[in-house]
C-alpha positions in Angstrom: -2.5 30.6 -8.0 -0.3 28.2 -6.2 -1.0 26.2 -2.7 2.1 27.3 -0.6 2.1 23.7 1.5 1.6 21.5 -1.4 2.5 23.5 -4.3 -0.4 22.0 -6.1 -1.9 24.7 -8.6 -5.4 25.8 -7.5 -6.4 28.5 -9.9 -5.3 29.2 -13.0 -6.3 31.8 -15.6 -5.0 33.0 -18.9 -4.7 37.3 -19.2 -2.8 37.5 -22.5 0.2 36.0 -24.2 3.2 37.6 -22.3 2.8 38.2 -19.0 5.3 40.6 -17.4 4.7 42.2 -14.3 2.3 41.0 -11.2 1.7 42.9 -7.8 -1.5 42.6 -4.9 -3.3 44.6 -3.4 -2.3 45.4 0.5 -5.6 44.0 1.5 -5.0 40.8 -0.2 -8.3 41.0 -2.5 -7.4 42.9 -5.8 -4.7 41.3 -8.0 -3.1 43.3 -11.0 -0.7 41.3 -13.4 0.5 42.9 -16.8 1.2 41.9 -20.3 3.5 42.4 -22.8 1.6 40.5 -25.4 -1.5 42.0 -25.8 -0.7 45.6 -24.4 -3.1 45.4 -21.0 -3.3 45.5 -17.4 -5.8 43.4 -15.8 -7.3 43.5 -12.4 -8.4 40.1 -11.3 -10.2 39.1 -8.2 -7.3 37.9 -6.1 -9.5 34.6 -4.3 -11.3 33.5 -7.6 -8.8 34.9 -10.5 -12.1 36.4 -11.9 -11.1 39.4 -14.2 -12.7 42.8 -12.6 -11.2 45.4 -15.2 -9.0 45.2 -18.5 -6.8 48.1 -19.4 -5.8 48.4 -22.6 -2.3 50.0 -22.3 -2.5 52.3 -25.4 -1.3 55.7 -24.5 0.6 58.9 -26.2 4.5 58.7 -26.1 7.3 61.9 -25.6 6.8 62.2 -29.1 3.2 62.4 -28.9 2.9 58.7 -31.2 -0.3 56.7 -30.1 2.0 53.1 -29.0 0.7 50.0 -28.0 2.7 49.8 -25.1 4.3 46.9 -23.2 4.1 47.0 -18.9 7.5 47.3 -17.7 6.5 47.1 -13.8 3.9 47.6 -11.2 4.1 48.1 -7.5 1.2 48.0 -4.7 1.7 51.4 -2.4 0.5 50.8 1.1 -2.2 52.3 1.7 -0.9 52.8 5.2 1.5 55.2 3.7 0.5 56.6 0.7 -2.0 54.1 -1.0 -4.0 52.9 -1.8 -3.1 52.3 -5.1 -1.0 50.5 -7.7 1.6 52.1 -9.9 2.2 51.1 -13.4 5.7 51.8 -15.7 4.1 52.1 -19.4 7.1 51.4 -21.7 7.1 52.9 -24.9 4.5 55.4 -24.0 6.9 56.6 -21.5 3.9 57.3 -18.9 3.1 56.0 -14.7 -0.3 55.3 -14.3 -1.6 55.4 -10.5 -3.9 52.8 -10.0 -6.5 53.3 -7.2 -7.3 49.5 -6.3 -9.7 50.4 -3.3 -12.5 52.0 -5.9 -14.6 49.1 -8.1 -14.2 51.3 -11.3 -10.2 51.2 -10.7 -10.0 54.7 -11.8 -6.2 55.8 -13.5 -4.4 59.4 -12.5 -1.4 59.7 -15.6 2.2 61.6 -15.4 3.1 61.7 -19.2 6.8 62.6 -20.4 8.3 60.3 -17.8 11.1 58.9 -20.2 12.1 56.4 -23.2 11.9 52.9 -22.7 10.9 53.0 -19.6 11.9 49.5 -17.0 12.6 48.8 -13.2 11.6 50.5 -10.6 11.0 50.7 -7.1 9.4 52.7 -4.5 11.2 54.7 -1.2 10.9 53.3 2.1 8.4 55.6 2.5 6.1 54.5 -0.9 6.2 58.1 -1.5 8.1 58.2 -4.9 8.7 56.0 -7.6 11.8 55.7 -9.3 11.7 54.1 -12.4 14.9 53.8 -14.9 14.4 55.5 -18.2 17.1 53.3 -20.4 17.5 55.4 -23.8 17.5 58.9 -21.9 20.2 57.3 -18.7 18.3 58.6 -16.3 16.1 57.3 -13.0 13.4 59.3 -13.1 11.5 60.2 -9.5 7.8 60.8 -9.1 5.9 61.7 -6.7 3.6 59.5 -5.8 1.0 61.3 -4.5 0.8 64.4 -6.8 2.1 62.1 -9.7 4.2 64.5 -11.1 7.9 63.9 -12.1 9.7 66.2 -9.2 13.5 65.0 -10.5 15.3 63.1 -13.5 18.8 61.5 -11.9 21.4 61.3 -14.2 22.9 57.7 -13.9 25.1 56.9 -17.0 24.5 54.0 -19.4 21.5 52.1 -19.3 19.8 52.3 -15.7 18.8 49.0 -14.5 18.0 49.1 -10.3 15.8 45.4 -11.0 13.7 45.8 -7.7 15.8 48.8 -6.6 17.4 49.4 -3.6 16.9 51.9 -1.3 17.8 52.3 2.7 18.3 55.1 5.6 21.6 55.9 7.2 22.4 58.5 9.8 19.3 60.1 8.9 19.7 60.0 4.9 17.6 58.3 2.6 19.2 56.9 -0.4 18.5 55.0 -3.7 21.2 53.4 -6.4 21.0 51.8 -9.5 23.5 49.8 -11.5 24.7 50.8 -14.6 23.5 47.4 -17.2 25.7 49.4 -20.0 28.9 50.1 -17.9 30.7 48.8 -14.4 29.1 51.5 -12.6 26.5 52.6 -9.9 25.0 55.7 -9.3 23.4 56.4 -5.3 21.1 59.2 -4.6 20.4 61.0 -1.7 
């Protein structure tokens, strides 16, 4: 945790190896950062860095193979909106986890079957779905966030790779795009 006038460290605490991922809670008191190395998520106490929860990220892939799997993002979704929750890519196992930060015992709601090597994603406008770029099967797949269930696969060509995503709202159209990491190519969504 970093002093933004001096820059000066203040906190510091060690969650794993490989850190990957990191998001807070809208109400600035839950923090949830993500590790490749070992395979967790842990939800730390965003004033002290004190670790509330550890969750080990061990879940059943497509193929239904128990994997130790990587974190490949998480997002906060406002609670305003959606929320309140966090929202967790699962790698290899191919799975979102929904996150509720506003309950102490950080309960998890799971959509399995999501995708293959799961990466980037980002939420609409609205925080009410999550797409998330599924790299071996070229697709972007969109979840509802509330229901958590997968409501469309996109097709996007080689390798989908939106990094935080884009998405915006013209004439009364919401859209989302995605590069192509694998080919000079985008693909945009209504």
């Amino acid at each position: 945790k970093i002093h933004l006038y001096s820059f000066e460290p203040v906190r510091k605490v060690r969650i794993g190896l490989d850190a990957r991922s990191i998001a807070i809670s809208d109400d600035g008191r839950t923090l949830i950062a993500a590790n490749y190395v070992p395979a967790t998520a842990v939800l730390l106490d965003a004033e002290t860095l004190e670790p509330l929860k550890v969750l080990a990220t061990v879940a059943v892939n497509p193929e239904g193979e128990t994997v130790e799997s990587r974190v490949a993002t998480i997002l906060d979704v406002s609670p305003e909106l959606v929320g309140p929750y966090f929202v967790v890519g699962l790698k290899e196992a191919g799975q979102v986890w929904r996150i509720d930060w506003s309950d102490p015992s950080f309960p998890v709601t799971t959509v399995h079957d999501v995708g293959h090597i799961l990466h980037d994603g980002f939420l609409s406008p609205d925080n009410k779905t999550f797409y998330l770029a599924s790299q071996t099967d070229d697709w972007m797949a969109a979840i509802d966030v509330e229901s958590m269930t997968v409501i469309e696969r996109i097709p996007t060509g080689d390798t989908p790779h939106p990094g935080s995503g884009a998405a915006w709202e013209f004439d009364g159209t919401e859209y989302g795009a995605t590069v192509h990491a694998g080919e000079g190519l985008a693909t945009i969504w209504d």
